[in-house]
N, C-alpha and C positions, 0 to 999 in steps of 0.2 A: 315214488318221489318222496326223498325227506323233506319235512317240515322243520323251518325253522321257526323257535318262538324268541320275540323279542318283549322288551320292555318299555314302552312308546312313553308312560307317563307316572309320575307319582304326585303325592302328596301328604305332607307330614304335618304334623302337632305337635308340639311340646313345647316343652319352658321358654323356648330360646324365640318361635314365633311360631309362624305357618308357609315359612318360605324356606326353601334349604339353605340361599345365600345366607339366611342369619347361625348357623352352622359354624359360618364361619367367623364368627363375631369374637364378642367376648364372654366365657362363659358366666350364664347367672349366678349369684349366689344362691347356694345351696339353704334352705329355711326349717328352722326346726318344727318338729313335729306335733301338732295338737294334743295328741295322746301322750307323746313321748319327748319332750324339750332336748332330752342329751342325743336324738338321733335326728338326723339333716336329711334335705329329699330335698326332690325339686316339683313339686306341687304345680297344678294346673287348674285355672278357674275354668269354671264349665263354660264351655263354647256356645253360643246360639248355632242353631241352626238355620240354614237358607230355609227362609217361609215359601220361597217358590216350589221346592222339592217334599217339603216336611211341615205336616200338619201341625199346626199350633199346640193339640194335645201332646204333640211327643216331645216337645219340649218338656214337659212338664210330667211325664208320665215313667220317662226311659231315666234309668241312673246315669250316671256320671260318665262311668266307661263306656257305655253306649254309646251316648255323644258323643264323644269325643272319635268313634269310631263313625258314627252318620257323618261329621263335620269334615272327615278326609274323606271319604266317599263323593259327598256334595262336589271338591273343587275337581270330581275327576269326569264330571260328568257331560260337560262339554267333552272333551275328547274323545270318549268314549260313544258319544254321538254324533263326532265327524268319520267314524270307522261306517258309517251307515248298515249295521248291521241286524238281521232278524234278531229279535228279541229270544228266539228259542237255540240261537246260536254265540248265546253269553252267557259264561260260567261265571258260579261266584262262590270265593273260598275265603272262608275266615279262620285268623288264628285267635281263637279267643284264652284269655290265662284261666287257670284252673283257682289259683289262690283266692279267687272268691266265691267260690262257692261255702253255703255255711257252714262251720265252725261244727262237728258233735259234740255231744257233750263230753265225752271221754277225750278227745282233744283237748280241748278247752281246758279241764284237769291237767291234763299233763306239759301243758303250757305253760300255766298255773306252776305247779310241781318246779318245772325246771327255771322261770323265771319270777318268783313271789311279791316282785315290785307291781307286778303289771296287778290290773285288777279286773276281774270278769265282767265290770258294765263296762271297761271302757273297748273289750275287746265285743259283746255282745251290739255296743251303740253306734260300731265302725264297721260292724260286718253285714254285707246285706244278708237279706232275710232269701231263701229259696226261691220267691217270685221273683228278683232280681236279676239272678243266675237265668232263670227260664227264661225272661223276658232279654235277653241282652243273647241266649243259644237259638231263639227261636222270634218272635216278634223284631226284633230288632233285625237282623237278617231277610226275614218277609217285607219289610220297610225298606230296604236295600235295592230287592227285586225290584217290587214295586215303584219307586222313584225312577230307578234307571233300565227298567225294562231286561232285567235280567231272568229271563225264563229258562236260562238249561241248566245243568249240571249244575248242583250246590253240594256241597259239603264244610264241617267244621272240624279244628284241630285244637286241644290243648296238650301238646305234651311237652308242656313246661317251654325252655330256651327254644326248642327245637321245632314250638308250633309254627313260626313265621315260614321256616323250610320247609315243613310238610305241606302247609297249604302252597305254598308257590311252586311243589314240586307236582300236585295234582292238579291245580290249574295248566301247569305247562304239558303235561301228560294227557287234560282233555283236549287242548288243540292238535297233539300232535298224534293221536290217536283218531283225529277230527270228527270228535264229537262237539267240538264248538268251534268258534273262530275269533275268539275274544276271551278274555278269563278278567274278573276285578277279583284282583287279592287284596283282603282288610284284614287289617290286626288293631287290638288296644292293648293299652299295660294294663296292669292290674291297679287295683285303686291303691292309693297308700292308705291302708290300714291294719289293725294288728294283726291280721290273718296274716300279710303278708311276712310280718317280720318273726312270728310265734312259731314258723313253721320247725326251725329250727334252734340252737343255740345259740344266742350272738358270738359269732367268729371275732379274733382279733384286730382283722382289718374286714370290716364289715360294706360289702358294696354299697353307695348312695342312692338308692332309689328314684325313680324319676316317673310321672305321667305322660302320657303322650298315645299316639293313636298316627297309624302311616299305612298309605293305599299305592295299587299299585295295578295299571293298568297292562295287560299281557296281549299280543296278538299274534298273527302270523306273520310270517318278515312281509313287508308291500316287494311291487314290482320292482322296483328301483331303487337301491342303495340312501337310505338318508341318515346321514352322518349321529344324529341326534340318539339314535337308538342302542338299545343295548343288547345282544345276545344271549340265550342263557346257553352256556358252551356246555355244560357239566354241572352234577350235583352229586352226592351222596351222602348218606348219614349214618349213624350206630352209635350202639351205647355197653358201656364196661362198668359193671359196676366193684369191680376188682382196680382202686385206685392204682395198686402196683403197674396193672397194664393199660392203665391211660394213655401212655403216651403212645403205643404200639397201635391202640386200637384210633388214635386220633393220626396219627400216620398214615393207617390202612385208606381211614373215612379221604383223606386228602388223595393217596395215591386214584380211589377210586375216582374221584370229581376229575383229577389229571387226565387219567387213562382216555378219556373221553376224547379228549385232543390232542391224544398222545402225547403231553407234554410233561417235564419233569419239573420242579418247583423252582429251580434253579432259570427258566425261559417265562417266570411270572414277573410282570413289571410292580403290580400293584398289590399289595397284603393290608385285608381289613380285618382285627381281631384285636380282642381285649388284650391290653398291653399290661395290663395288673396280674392276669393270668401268666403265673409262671411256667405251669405244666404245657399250657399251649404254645407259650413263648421259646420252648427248648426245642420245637420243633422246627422251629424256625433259625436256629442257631447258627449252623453250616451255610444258610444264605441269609445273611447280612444286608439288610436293604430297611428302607423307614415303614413301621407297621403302624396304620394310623384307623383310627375310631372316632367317632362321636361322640362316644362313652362320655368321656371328660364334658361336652356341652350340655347333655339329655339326663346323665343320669343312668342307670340301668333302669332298660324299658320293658324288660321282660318279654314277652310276645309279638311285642313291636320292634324290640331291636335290631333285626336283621331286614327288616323292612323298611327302617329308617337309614340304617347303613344303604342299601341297596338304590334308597331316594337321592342318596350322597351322593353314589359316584356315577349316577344316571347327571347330576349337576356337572361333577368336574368331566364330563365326558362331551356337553354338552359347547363346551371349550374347543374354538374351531382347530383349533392349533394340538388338540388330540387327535394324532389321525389314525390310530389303531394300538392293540395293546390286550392284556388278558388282567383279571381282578380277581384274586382269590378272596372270598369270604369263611372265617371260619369261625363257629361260635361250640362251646364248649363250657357244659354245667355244674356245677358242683359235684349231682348227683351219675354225671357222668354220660351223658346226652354227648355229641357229638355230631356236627353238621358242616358240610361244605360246598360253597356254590362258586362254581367258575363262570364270570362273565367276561365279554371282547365283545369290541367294537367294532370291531373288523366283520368285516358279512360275505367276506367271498367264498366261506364255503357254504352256504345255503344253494337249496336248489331250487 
């Protein structure tokens, strides 16, 4: 018998609020940076946490990203408690970003080297310190279990754009393997510091960074069709680091997510993908249809972005008057990451 896994619930953070309807608002102004005035972000005041779920110390104790990753956890936790299920049979995957981790010193130099404006206390006084990083891979994740009774499978992902996919591809993988019968996927962005912006050269059109933090509750399809949910139909991902064959290799990554439902790009109603992205956008050429993102409200969220797209069209799906239909998501990194997840609404092939 296959298993089908669906997406029953999410919950996001970022600039714009804690509800997806504000998604759909007007986008914030983007605020200049403490470190750096000439570059714009969308910054996020640290979240409280629910004192019912989380100890007063971790308020106080856990960084920035963390919270903001407990904080969408918290609102998933009701429904995740109306599944009524053993505690040993809930899996939990994080995408956590890699960009904070500290700084070496020979980095730091050659950050230095290639941009001379910046200065080494202001990159030193914005980086957290290595307990940080530990505490946000490991304590912060044990705080997760523990509030919502998550005792099976755990694992964590940074690989860069591509962590949000990887964890929602393993969470989906342990229920359909049925080593669980539940999975919570968490992501946070990275903090806006210079780590993040030093890593490389400033580009000509430089993306605007954004905070934010998005959860996302995975189970088996229930007995009876509820229109509400979402399907994971297909996924795949890969990476080229030969810019020439980008766009071959970001083809491939799509044809494989298709194959799954046998379908060809051309029978997709709905494409979520950065539309500033040119190399991504040429794949999309031949079928002409509106490619729409978040991007413009949030920011780039790094880690969280595809988990906050994913929060989105679990919203517009949620619309009684969608009554079936397939979702491409495809995200696509500089350094050449490549991922793609097919979702539908429709549930008659499940078994």
């Amino acid at each position: 018998m296959s298993i089908t896994v669906c997406i029953h619930a999410a919950a996001i953070l970022n600039a714009n609020g804690i509800e997806c309807a504000d998604l759909l608002g007007t986008p914030p102004l983007p605020k200049p940076l403490a470190f750096d005035v000439t570059r714009l972000a969308y910054p996020l005041a640290t979240p409280r946490l629910d004192s019912n779920l989380f100890d007063r110390k971790i308020q106080r104790t856990v960084e920035s990203q963390g919270l903001r990753l407990l904080h969408c956890v918290a609102r998933l936790a009701p429904a995740l408690a109306a599944l009524q299920l053993p505690p040993t049979r809930i899996a939990l995957m994080a995408a956590i970003p890699e960009v904070d981790a500290p700084t070496p010193c020979w980095e730091a130099i050659q950050a230095i080297g290639e941009q001379p404006e910046k200065l080494l206390a202001q990159l030193l006084a914005n980086t957290p310190p290595l307990n940080a990083l530990t505490l946000l891979n490991s304590s912060v994740m044990s705080y997760v279990a523990e509030a919502l009774q998550c005792q099976g499978p755990m694992g964590g992902f940074c690989s860069q754009v591509n962590a949000g996919l990887d964890a929602l591809i393993e969470a989906a993988r342990q229920i359909i393997e049925q080593r669980a019968d539940a999975a919570l996927v968490v992501s946070s962005s990275p903090n806006l510091t210079p780590a993040l912006y030093l890593r490389e050269p400033r580009p000509a059109t430089e993306a605007i960074f954004g905070e934010g933090a998005a959860a996302l509750l995975l189970a088996s399809a229930p007995a009876s069709d509820t229109p509400n949910l979402l399907r994971i139909a297909g996924f795949a991902s890969g990476y080229g680091a030969d810019p020439q064959r980008g766009a071959a290799v970001g083809a491939r990554v799509i044809e494989q997510a298709l194959d799954q439902e046998k379908l060809q790009l051309g029978d997709i109603e709905n494409i979520v993908a950065n539309p500033e992205d040119s190399l991504l956008m040429s794949l999309f050429a031949e079928h002409p249809r509106g490619v729409r993102s978040v991007r413009a409200m949030t920011g780039d969220l790094g880690t969280s972005a595809l988990l906050t797209e994913i929060a989105m069209v679990l919203h517009h799906n949620q619309n009684a008057s969608v009554t079936s239909g397939y979702t491409l998501l495809v995200s696509h990194s500089r350094a050449g990451h490549w991922g793609a997840l097919l979702l539908s609404k429709t549930m008659e092939k499940h078994a």
